[in-house]
Each structure stands twice: as C-alpha cells, then as structure tokens.
C-alpha positions as CSV (number, residue, x, y, z in Angstrom):
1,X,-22.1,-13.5,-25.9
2,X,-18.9,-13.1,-27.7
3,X,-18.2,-9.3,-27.0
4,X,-19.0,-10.7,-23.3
5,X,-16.7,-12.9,-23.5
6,X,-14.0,-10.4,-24.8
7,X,-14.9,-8.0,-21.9
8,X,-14.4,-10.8,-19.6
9,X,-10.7,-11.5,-21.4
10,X,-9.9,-7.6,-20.9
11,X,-11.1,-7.7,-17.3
12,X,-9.0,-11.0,-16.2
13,X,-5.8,-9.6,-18.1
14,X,-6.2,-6.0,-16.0
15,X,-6.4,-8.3,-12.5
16,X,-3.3,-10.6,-13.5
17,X,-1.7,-7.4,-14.3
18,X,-2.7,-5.7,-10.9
19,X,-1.4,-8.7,-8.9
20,X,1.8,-8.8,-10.5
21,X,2.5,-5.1,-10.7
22,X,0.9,-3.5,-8.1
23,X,0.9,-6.8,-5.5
24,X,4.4,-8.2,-6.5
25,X,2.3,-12.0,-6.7
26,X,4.6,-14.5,-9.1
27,X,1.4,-14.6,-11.8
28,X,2.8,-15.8,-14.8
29,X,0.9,-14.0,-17.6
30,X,-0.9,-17.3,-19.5
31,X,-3.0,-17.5,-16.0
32,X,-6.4,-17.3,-16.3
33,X,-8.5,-17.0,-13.3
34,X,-11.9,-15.9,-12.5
35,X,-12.6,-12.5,-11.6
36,X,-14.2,-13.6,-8.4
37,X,-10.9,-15.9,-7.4
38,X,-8.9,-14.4,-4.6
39,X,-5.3,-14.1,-4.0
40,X,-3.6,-13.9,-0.3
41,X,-2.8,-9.7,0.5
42,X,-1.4,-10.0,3.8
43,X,1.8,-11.9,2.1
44,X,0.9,-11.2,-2.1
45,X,5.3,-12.3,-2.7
46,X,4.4,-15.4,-1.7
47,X,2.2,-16.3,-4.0
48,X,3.5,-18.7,-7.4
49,X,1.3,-19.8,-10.4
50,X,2.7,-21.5,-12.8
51,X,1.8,-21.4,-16.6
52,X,-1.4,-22.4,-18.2
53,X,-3.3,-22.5,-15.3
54,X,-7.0,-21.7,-13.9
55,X,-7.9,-20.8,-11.1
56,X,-11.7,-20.3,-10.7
57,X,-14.4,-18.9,-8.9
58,X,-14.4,-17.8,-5.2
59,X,-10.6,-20.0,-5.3
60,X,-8.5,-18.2,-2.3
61,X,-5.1,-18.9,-2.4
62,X,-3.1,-18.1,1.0
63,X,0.3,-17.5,1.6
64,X,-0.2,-16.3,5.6
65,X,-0.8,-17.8,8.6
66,X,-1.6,-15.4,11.5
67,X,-2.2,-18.0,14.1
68,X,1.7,-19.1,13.8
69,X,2.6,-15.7,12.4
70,X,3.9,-17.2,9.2
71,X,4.6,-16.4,6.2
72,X,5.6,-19.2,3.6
73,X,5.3,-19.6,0.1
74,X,2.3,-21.2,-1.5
75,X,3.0,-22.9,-5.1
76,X,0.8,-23.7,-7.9
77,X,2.4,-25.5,-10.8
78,X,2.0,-25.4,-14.5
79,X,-1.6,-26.6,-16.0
80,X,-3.4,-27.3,-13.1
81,X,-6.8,-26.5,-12.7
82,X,-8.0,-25.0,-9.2
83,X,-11.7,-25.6,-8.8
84,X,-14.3,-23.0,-7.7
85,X,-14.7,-22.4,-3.8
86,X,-11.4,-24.6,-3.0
87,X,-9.3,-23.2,-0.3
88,X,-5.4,-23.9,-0.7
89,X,-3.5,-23.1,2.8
90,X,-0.5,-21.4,3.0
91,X,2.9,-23.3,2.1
92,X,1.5,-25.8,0.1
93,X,3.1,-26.9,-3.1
94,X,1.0,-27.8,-6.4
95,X,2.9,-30.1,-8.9
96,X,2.4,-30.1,-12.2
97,X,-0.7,-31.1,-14.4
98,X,-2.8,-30.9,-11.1
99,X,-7.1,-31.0,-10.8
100,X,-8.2,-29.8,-7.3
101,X,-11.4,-30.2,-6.6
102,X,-14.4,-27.8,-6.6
103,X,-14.9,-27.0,-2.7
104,X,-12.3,-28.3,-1.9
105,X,-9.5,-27.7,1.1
106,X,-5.7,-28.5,0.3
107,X,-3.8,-29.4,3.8
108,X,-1.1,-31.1,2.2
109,X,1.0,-30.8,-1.0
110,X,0.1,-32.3,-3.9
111,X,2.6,-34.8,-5.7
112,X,2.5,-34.1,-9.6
113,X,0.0,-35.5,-12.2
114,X,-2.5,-36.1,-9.3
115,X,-6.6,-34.8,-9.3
116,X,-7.8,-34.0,-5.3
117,X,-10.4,-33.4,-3.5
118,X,-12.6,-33.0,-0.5
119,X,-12.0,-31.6,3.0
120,X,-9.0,-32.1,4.0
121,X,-8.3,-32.6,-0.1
122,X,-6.9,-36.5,-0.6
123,X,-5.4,-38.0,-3.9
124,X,-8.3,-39.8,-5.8
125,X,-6.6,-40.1,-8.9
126,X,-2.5,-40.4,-10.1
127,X,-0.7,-40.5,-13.2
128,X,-3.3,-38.3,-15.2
129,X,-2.6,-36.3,-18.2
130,X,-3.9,-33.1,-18.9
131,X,-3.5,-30.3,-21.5
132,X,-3.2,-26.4,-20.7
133,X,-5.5,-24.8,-17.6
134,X,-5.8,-28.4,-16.5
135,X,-8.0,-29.9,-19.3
136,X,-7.9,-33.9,-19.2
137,X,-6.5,-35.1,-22.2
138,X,-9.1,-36.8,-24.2
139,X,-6.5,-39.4,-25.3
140,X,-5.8,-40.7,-22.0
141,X,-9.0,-39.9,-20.9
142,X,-10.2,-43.2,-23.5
143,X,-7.8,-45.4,-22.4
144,X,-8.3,-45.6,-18.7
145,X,-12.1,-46.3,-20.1
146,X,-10.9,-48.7,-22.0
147,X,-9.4,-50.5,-18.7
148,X,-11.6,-49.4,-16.8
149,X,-14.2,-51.0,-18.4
150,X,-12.1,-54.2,-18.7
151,X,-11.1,-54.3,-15.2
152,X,-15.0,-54.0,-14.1
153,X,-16.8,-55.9,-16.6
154,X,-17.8,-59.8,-14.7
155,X,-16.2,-63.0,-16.2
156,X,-19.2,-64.1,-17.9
157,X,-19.0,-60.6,-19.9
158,X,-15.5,-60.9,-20.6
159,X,-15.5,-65.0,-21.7
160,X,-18.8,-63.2,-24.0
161,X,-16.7,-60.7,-25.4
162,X,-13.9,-62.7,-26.3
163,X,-16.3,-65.5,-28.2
164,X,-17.5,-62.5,-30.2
C-alpha cells in the first residue's frame, strides 16, 4: 500500500502542477487534493487556494456563473478542509482554518475558524482550531469535551461529581 500511496503523491503533485501551469489557477503548491476533485475551466484565474489545504473527492470549485455571465473570484484560505462532493459557488470567500462539509453547497462566504455544512451550507460550529489540510486540533478538540460534557451533564450529576 505504500508504493500506492507514493503513486498517488506523484499523481496529485503532476495535477497541482497542470492547474497552475497550464490553467493559470492560484494553487499554492502545499495543496493536496484528490485526483477526482474538480477545478472551475471556464474561468481557471479565478480560482485561489490557500496553503495547507485539502480539497477532496468529486469537490468542484467554480469561479463562473453563465446565467449572469460572471466571472468572479472564488477563495479558499489556508488549512481548510473541503469535503468530498461539496459544491462551492462562484465568488465565495473561504477564511482561514475552515471544515466544509462532505456534500455540502456553499451559497455564502465563510467567516474564519468556522466548520459548515448542508444545502445551502450554514455555520454549525465557530472558533475551531485546526492544524494543516484542516485537521482539528486534538488539543482543542478535548477541551470543548471537557465543557461540553459540563454544560450537558444534569444537576444531580454535577452536585455527584463535585461530592466525589
């Protein structure tokens, strides 16, 4: 599985490279994507991805709109993590440290720090912390357990707990 998984390395650095050389697309080159993600043609200079990001499978990312005839910029920021079949319209800006949603359809832009999802894609979750290609940082991962099981938990469980 290894030598796959070197194959696979070799075949997503040749893409990025096609996009940014032969398409003009603003890839930078710590992207990884999937070879199945797609990239808007039609307007490929309006396309921006930011460093350390993912973008994965059956992803399209459009920079067009032919029913306006339009053609704005559509930004990703710097370790987000696009999830597999999402759809992000033309001239929409991804912050920083952003999770989108497998499947899911960004309308809007999306502040910084923020996970989305769902058709149209909404805000479920702010202030996160993630690590390159839009890994959640385990850190911060255990301390919004740690309140989230406080802020849940009943009375009788806490005033038990605090006994203990």
């Amino acid at each position: 599985m290894n030598k796959l998984r070197k194959l696979r390395l070799v075949l997503v650095g040749i893409k990025r490279s096609y996009l940014r050389r032969v398409w003009k697309m603003d890839i930078d080159p710590t992207v990884e994507m999937s070879l199945s993600a797609h990239f808007d043609k039609t307007h490929p200079q309006g396309i921006h991805v930011g460093r350390y990001s993912y973008v994965a499978f059956d992803a399209r990312i459009l920079a067009h709109d032919m029913t306006r005839n339009v053609k704005p910029h559509t930004h990703i920021g710097e370790n987000c993590f696009i999830g597999g079949r999402s759809l992000v319209l033309p001239g929409i800006r991804i912050g920083n440290q952003c999770i989108v949603g497998a499947g899911s359809v960004v309308t809007k832009s999306v502040p910084d720090n923020s996970i989305v999802a769902g058709n149209p894609a909404r805000v479920i979750r702010s202030n996160v912390r993630l690590l390159t290609y839009g890994r959640i940082d385990p850190a911060w991962a255990a301390e919004q357990a740690g309140q989230d099981d406080g802020a849940t938990g009943s009375a009788k469980e806490r005033d038990m707990a605090a006994e203990a």
